[in-house]
Structures are given as structure tokens and as C-alpha cells.
N, C-alpha and C positions, 0 to 999 in steps of 0.2 A: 612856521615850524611844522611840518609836516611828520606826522604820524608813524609813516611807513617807512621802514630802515629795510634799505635794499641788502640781498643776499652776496655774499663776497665776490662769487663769477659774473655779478653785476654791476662791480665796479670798474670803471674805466681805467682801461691801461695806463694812463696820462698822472691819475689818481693813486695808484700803488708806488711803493717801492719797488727798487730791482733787486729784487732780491736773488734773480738770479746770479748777481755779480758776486755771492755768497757760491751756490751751487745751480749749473743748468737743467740740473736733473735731481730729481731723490736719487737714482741711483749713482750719483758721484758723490752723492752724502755719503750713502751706503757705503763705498767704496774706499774712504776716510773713516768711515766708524768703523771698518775689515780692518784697517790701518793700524787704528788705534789701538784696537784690542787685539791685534796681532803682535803689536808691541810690547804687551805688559810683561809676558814673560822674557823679553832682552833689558825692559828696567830692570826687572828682578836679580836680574843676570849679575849687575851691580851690587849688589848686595853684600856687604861684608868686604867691598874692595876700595871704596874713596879712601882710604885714607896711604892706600899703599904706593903711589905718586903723581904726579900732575899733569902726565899723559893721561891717564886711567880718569882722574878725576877730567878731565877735559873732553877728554870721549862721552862720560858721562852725563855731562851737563847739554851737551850738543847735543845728544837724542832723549835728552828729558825737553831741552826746549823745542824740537823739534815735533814730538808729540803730544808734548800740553798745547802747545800752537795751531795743531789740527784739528785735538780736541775741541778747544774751543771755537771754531770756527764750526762743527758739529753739532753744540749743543748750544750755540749762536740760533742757527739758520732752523731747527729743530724747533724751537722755540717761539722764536719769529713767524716761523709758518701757525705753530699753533695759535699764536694771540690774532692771527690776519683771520681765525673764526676757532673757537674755544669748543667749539661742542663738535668740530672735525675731530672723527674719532683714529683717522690713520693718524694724523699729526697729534695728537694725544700719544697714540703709542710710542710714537716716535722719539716725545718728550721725555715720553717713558722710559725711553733705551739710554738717549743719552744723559737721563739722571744717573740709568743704573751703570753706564759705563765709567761714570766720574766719580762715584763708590768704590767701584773694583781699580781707577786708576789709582787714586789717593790711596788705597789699601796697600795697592803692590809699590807706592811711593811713599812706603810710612817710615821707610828707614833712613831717608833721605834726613829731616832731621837730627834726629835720635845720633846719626853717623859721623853727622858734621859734627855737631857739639860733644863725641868721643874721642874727635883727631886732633889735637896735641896743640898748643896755641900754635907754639913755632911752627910746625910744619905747615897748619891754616897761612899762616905770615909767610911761609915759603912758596905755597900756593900765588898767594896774592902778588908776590914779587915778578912774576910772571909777565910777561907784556899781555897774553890772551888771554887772563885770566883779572887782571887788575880790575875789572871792570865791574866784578862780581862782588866789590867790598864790601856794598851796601847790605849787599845779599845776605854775604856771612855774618855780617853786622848785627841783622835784624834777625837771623836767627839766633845768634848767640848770647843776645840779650834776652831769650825767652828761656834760657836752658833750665832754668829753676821750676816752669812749669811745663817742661818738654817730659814726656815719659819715658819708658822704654822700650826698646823695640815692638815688642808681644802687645803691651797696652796701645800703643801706638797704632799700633794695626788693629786692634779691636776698635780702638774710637773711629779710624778710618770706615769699617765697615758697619759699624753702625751710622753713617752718614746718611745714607738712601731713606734709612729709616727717621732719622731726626725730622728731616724734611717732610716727613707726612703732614703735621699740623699747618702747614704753607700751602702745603698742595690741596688739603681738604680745604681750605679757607678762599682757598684761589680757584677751585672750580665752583665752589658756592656761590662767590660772589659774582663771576665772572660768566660762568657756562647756565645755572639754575636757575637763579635767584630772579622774579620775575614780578616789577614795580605795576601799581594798580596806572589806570585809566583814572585822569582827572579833567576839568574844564578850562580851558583858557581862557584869555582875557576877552576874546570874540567868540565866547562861547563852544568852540571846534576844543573835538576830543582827542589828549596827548597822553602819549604814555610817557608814564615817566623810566626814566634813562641814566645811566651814570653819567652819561652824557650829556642830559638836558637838565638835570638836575639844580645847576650853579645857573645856568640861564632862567629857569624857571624861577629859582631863588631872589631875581634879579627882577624880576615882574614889576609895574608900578603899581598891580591890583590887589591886595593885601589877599584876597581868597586866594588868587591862584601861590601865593609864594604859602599861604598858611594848607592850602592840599598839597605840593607839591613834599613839604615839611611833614605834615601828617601820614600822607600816602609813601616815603619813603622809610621814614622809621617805624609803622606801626607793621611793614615787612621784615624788616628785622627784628622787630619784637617777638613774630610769630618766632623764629628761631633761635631767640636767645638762649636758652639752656645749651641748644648744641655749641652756638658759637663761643659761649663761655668754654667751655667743656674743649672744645678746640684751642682756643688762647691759652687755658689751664696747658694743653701739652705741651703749646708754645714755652711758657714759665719751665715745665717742669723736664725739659730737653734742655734750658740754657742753664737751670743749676745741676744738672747732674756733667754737663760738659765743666764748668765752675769749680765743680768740688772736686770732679775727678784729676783734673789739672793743680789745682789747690790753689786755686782764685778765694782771694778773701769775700767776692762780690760778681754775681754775672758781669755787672756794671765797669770793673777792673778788667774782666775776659775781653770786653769787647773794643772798651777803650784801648787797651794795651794793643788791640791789633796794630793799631795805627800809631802808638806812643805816645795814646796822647794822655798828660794828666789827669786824675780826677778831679780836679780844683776846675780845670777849663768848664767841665760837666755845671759842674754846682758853680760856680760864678755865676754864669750864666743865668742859671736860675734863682738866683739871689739879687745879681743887680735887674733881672727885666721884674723881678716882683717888688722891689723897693720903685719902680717906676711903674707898678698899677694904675695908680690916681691916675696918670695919662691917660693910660685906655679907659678908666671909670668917665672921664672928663668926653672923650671922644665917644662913649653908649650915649655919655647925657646927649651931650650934641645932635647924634644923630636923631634922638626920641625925640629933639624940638622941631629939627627939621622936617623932619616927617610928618611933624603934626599930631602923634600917634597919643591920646589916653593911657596904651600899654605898649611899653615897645617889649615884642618877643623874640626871640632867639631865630626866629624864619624872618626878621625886619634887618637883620646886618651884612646884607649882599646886592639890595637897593641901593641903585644910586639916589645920593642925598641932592642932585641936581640933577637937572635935565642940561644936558648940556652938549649929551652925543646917541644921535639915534641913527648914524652909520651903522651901514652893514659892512661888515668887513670879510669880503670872499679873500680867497687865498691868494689871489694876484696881485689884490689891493695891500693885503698884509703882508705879502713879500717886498713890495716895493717899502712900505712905512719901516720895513726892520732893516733894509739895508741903506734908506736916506741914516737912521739914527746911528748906525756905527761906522760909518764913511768916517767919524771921527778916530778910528781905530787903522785907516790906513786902507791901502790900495791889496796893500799881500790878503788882509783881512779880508776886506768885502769878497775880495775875488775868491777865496776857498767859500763864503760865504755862499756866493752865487754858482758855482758849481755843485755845491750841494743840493741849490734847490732847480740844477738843471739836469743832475745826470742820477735820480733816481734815489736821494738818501731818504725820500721820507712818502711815508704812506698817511694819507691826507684825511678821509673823509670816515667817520662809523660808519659801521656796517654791523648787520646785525649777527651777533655771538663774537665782535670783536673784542679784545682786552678794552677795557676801561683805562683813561685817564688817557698821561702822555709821556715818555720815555726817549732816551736818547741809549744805544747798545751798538756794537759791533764786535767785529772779530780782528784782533793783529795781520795785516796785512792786506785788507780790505777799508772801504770806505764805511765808514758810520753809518748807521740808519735811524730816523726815528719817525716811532710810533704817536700819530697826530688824534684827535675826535675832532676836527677844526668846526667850529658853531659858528662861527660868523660873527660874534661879538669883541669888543673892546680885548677882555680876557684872552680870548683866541690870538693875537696880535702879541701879546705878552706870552705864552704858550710858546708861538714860532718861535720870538727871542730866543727864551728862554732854554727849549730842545736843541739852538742851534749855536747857544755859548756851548753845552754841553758834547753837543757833537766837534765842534771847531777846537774845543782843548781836548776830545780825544785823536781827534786828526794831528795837532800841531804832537801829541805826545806819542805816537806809533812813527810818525814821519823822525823823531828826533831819538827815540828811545830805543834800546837792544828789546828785544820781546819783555825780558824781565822785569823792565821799568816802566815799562806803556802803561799798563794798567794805574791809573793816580788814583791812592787812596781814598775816603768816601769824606773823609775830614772837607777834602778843599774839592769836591767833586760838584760841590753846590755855587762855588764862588763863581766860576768864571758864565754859570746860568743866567745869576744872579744879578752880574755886571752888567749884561746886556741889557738886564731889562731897568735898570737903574741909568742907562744909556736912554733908552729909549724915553722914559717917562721924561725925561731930559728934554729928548728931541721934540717930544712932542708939546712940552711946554715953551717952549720958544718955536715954536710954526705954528700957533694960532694968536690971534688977537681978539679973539670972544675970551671976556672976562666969565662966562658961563660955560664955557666946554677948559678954561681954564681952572676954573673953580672946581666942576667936576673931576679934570684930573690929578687935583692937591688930596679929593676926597678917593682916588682911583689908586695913590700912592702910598695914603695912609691907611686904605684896604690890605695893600701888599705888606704894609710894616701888623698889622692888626694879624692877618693870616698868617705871617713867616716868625717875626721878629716875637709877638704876646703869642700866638696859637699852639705853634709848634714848643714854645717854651712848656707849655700847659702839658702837651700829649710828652712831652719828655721828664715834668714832674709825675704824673702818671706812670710813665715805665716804672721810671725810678722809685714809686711808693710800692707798687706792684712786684717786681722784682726783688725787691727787699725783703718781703711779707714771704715772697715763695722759697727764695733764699734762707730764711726763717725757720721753714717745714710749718708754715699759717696755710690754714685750708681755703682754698680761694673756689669763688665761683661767680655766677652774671652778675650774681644780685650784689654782693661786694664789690665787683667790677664799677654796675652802675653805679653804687650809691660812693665812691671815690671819684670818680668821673664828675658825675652832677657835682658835687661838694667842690669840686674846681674850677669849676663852670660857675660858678659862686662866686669865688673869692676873686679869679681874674676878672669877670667882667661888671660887679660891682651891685649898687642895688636901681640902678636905673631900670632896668631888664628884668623881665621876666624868665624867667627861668625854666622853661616850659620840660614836664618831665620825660618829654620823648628823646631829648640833648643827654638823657643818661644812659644812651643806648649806642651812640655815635663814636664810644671805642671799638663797638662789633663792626664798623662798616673801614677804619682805619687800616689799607695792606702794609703799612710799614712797622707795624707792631711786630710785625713776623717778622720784621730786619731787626732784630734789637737794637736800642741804642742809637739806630739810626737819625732819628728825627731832629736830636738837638744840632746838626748838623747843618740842619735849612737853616739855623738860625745865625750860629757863629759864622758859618757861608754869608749869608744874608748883610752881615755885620761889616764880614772882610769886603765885601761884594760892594758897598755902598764905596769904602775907603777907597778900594781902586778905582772904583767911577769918577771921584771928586778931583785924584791924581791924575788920568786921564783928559777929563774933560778939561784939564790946565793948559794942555796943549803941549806939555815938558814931555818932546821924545824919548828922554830918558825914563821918565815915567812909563812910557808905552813900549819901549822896548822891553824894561826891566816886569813889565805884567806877560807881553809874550815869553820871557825865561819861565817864567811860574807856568804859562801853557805849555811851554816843550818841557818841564823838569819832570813830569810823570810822578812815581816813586823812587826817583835816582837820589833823593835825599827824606827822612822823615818830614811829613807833612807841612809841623811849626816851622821847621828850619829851611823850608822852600818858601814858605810867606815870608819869615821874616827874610830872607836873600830877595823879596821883591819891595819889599817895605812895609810888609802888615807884620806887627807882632799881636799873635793873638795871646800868648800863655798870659797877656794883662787884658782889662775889661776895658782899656780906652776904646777898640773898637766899636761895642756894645753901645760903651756911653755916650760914646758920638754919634751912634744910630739913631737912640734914641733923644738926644739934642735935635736932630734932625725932625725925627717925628713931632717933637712940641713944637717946631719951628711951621712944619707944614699947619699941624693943629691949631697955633695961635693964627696963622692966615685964613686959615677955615670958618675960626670961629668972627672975625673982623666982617665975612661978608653971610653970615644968616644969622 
């Protein structure tokens, strides 16, 4: 692993995205952002007229879609540029514009609700009877089921323009972590000096040298500790932006705001975290295990990212990994593979860190363009799972722009995780049946129930979390690091049981989580996670119907509420059979684990 992270105009052409296939120039960006905010005053223009007939309202809709569609393809490629080096200060501004032009669009788009749920059922009904307008049902559907917490005009347009500003806690959090924030120098396993990286981070964790995973552990949180007041202090605006959005709507709960986006129950939330905590003893069962395998007097909190075999010391470069993810979903069909392989021929993904690149890895585009996604690719096992991963999520955004009016492309954040998910629940598949080493198979039963430990227990955790947190601030309870930590640690307790130590730097590790700034978001990976396993099982049966009926759930986008496109493919999640058949599974792997150490 080498030290030295090349600068961005150092990376090979071959290596990037094309992002020009987004814009060839900033200035035809520019040219689209003149666009955009040349329009806002002909949205407005509408104002006080949807409801007077369905010319008017069809006009309407045509150059609203029209102009969110360029928007976003503006504040897409804006973005994009930014995270390809985070401390570029033109593409920062950039970032900058097209936040602020999405403040002033929404703003001068605040009537648009408010409008629809004033026009009269019937006449909506008469709307919809329309041949060119039917299409829209779901539309008016899902807003007129919100009119109880829709404001009115005036408000409307206040919360619109205080948007730019909500986002500030995001934004400070996301240049800290991403642009500043600068990890010590530690020792390797060959003694040669790394820095650590959000990127080397999980590979470092992964060490067989106990020092180097306990520096790599110590050397990244005790960076975050230096900052804890602020980053509390930043999460606090986090909290105290989603209950004033909450209250002012007349949300009985942040938790109800965010779920309702999507429709989805409160029960879905809390199941979840009641049936994966009644199946603790598993993961409690799975620390013991690993403290014996390892050998370890103390197993600590930097010992759960080691493989508990030896069983794979491949390197996996990016050639090698594109070939292993497209042998594993050959099971998914020729249409599949093939969008598959055009992805990784014509430019959707940018490959390697570089240094002031965004952290982690992402799957994003814009309506009418091909998907992109943002890679760190390390060369390990996980990296292989990564590519999957970014490119179920790219492939269900392609099959749902290819099938969907602009309105419906976008699929909800509920099932946004599942078709990720599937693939890599594919893969671990493919790869257990193509080898006959009982030792690199062993390794991958302990590689799978990594993925259920990190998605299915982990994610549960960081979503009990929101949810004690959000409640407390919902409350008007005065929150800050030190509360943060000492809620955090105390979970970190009860999920992973008393094998483990508990080392006190693990009460620091909400400050380094970006998804806390999506609220709500996390318990997501899970129930995803859940759905994700069930389509793989139906799949890999070989019943085309099964595999047709899972590509419907990729082309349905948001043309129906979330549940009710799972269940039109055959996952119902509003019950916890999925969950509990995840976790059957897990004891399944875990009793074969425990049979060979």
C-alpha cells in the first residue's frame, strides 16, 4: 500500500468517469444553470392558475418537468466535479450555486403543493381522466395524502427558502470530513509508514498484525476526538433543523416526517429494531467465536474486520473484479450482464482515490444520462463487493430512467438499498460454489456474516441511535458530544455483548458517520438488506418468473409507493418474515462457522 495518493490531473483518463457525457464544458453547465434560473420567474408565472383547466395545468407540468430535469443534471455534474477533489475551490463554488439555485427553485415552486391540494377532488378526477395527464396519478396521490401536514402558501415558501440554510450542518460536516480532516501516520505490518485514509481505513482494520489494526483504530478516532465539541455542536443543528421542519409541519415525531416521505409505517422502523435485538445472542455468539479464533486474551472493538481465516490473499485490481461480478450475475441474464458491461466500458465509474477525493463509494446520476459511480477501489475482497454493490445500484437506476416518465425515475431511498444488496448476495453465492478450498470457503461464510454483522446488527444500532436521539431533541433535552458518546458507547454494549471489549474511542464513531445527516436513512441498509437476501434466494432458483418479476421492481422507480412495488414483486416487507429469514440465515452460516474452528 503505498503512502502517496496521486493528485486528481494525475489520474489516468482510462481511470475517471466521463463525466463529460454529463457536460463538455463548465460552460454548458453554465449555460443550464442561465436556463434554470431564467425559468423560475415562468414557474411563478403559474401561480394561482392549476386549478383553472387541464390545458393550463399540462402546460405546467411540462415546463416544471422540464426544468427540474436540467436542474438536476446541474447540480448532478456540480457535485460530481466537486467530490473528483473536495478542496477544488471553483467546484466548490460551483456546488455552491447549484445548492443555492435549488433553494430559489423550490421557493418559487412552493405553490405547487399548497395548489394542488386546493383544487377540488372532482376537477383533480377530471384532470386525471385525461389521456396525457393519467399518468400523473401517483403524483397527485402522494401529494394529497400529505395535505394535513402541507402548509400554506406563505409558509410554504418560507420553509422553501430556508432550505439552503437547513443544509449548512451537512455541508460543515461534509467539508470537515472530507476536504480538512487530516489522519496521523502509523506503522505497517513491514514496518513502511501509511497514512491513514478513509480509504485505507477498513483495509488497515483488516490487518493480521494486531498493532497495526490497534494504530490504525487509535490514530483515526483519537482525530476525531480532537474535534468533538464541534462535531457535536454540528450534529446538534443536524437534530435541531429536522425538529423544527417536524413541528412546523405538525409531525408528531422527526421520525414520522421522514418515514412518511416514502409511506412508510412506523412499525417497519421499530420492528426492525426489535426483532434484530431479540436475535442479539447471535451476534453475542458470533464476538465469542471470533475472540477464539483469533486466539486473542482480549478481543477489542479494532479485532472485528480481521479475517478469522486465512483463506484469501488475492489481490483484486479492477479487471480482475470486474470479471468476478459479472461471472456472478450471468445468473440474472444476458439483458443484465450486458447493461452491466457497458457500464464498466463507456465511462460510468471513476476507479481509484486520489487525494481530496470524496470518501467511500456512491452510485448518482441525472435523468437522461447514464449513471456514474464514485469508486476508492483498494484492491481487497471488500472492493469486489463495492463494485457489485455501486453497480446493482447503478443498473436499477438505468433500468428506472429507461422505463419511467422523469417523475417516477427517481426510486425511493426505502428499496434504493435492495437491488445493491442482491448483487452482492449474488455474488457471495457465486463465489462459494467456484472454489473447492474448504479454507477460502470458510473464509467466505466468515466474509458473509461480516455483511449481515455490518448491515443487518450494525446499521440497526446507528438507527436505534437516530431514533433515541431524535426523540431527546424532539423533546427540547439539551444534547451535546458527551451525551452523543455516552448513548452511542451504551449500544455498543448491549449489541455486541460481553465478549468484547469495549474500547472507549467506539464512543466517538457517531462523529465520523455521513448518513446521520440523511436522517432516518440507515435503517434502510437493513430492511434493503433483508429484501435483498429474499430476491437473491428467488433468483438464484432459476424460476424466470422470479427474475422477470425482480427486473419489474428495477423498472417501477416511484410509479407506485415503495411496500407496494416489493410486494407486486413478492417481498412483503410491512411483516418481519423478511428480517427473520435473514437472520435464519445468519445462524445457518454461523452454526457452519462454528462446526470448522
Amino acid at each position: 500500500m503505498s503512502d502517496k495518493l496521486v493528485c486528481r490531473n494525475q489520474v489516468l483518463p482510462e481511470d475517471k468517469w466521463a463525466i463529460e457525457d454529463l457536460y463538455v464544458s463548465d460552460e454548458l453547465w453554465q449555460a443550464d444553470y442561465d436556463y434554470v434560473e431564467d425559468s423560475l420567474e415562468k414557474i411563478e408565472e403559474y401561480k394561482g392558475k392549476l386549478g383553472l383547466g387541464t390545458d393550463v395545468f399540462e402546460e405546467f407540468i411540462g415546463l416544471y418537468k422540464t426544468v427540474e430535469c436540467c436542474f438536476e443534471k446541474v447540480y448532478v455534474y456540480a457535485n460530481e466535479k466537486m467530490h473528483e477533489d473536495t478542496a477544488n475551490e471553483k467546484y466548490q463554488k460551483m456546488a455552491g450555486m447549484a445548492a443555492g439555485l435549488e433553494s430559489r427553485l423550490s421557493t418559487v415552486a412552493a405553490f405547487l403543493e399548497p395548489e394542488i391540494l386546493s383544487i377540488d377532488e372532482s376537477i383533480l378526477n377530471d384532470y386525471m381522466a385525461k389521456d396525457e395527464l393519467a399518468y400523473l396519478k401517483q403524483f397527485i396521490d402522494d401529494i394529497t395524502r400529505n395535505k394535513k401536514y402541507t402548509l400554506s402558501e406563505g409558509e410554504e415558501r418560507l420553509l422553501a427558502m430556508a432550505g439552503e440554510m437547513a443544509g449548512v450542518p451537512e455541508n460543515v460536516f461534509g467539508m470537515f470530513n472530507n476536504a480538512d480532516i487530516r489522519f496521523p501516520k502509523i506503522e505497517g505490518e513491514n514496518g513502511e509508514e501509511i497514512e491513514i485514509t478513509h480509504g485505507r481505513y477498513t483495509k488497515l482494520l483488516e490487518s493480521k498484525d494486531v498493532n497495526v489494526r490497534k494504530a490504525a483504530f487509535m490514530g483515526l478516532y483519537s482525530t476525531y476526538k480532537k474535534s468533538i465539541n464541534t462535531l457535536g455542536a454540528t450534529y446538534c443543528g443536524q437534530l435541531i433543523t429536522d425538529c423544527f421542519y417536524a413541528k412546523a409541519r405538525g409531525y408528531e415525531s422527526t421520525m414520522k416526517m421522514h418515514l412518511n416521505q416514502n409511506n412508510i409505517p412506523l412499525d417497519v422502523y421499530k420492528n426492525l429494531i426489535a426483532t434484530v435485538k431479540k436475535a442479539l445472542p447471535l451476534l453475542h455468539r458470533y464476538v465469542a467465536l471470533r475472540k477464539k479464533a483469533l486466539g486473542l486474551e482480549e478481543l477489542h472493538m479494532y479485532d472485528l474486520y480481521t479475517p478469522l481465516i486465512d483463506g484469501d490473499k488475492e489481490e483484486y485490481d479492477f479487471d480482475k473484479s470486474r470479471k468476478i461480478v459479472e461471472d456472478a450475475l450471468k445468473c440474472m441474464g444476458e439483458e443484465y450482464v450486458g447493461i452491466l458491461k457497458e457500464g464498466f466500458e463507456n465511462g460510468w465509474i471513476d476507479k481509484y482515490e486520489n487525494r481530496g477525493k470524496r470518501s467511500g463509494a456512491y452510485s448518482w446520476g441525472a435523468y437522461g444520462t447514464h449513471p456514474y459511480v464514485l469508486l476508492n477501489h483498494q484492491g481487497n475482497l471488500n472492493s469486489v463487493f463495492t463494485l457489485a454493490h455501486e453497480m446493482g445500484h447503478a443498473i436499477h437506476t438505468y433500468y428506472s430512467s429507461k422505463t419511467q416518465d422523469y417523475i417516477y425515475a427517481g426510486y425511493k431511498i426505502f428499496v434504493a438499498e435492495v437491488a445493491s444488496t442482491c448483487n452482492e448476495a449474488l455474488l457471495i453465492n457465486y463465489l462459494m460454489n467456484t472454489t473447492d478450498s474448504k479454507e477460502k470457503k470458510a473464509y467466505l461464510i466468515n466474509y458473509y456474516l461480516e455483511q449481515f454483522r455490518g448491515t443487518l446488527f450494525r446499521q440497526t444500532m446507528f438507527a436505534e441511535f437516530e431514533m433515541i436521539v431524535h426523540e431527546k431533541a424532539m423533546n427540547n433535552e439539551s444534547l451535546n458530544a458527551s451525551q452523543f458518546n455516552e448513548i452511542y458507547y451504551n449500544l455498543n454494549k448491549e449489541y455486541f455483548g460481553d465478549d468484547i471489549v469495549i474500547d472507549e474511542e467506539i464512543a466517538y464513531e457517531w462523529a465520523r458517520i455521513p448518513h446521520f445527516y440523511s436522517p432516518f436513512y440507515v435503517y434502510q441498509y437493513a430492511t434493503g438488506f433483508s429484501a435483498a437476501i429474499a430476491f437473491a434466494n428467488r433468483i438464484l432458483s432459476g424460476n424466470e418468473e422470479y427474475i422477470d418479476a425482480y427486473k419489474g421492481f428495477l423498472k417501477a422507480g416511484c410509479s407506485k409507493y415503495p411496500i407496494d412495488i416489493l410486494k407486486d414483486a413478492g417481498i412483503d416487507m410491512s411483516k418481519t418474515d423478511a428480517i427473520e429469514s435473514a437472520l435464519r440465515v445468519f445462524e445457518d452460516y454461523l452454526n457452519r462457522l462454528e462446526e470448522v474452528i
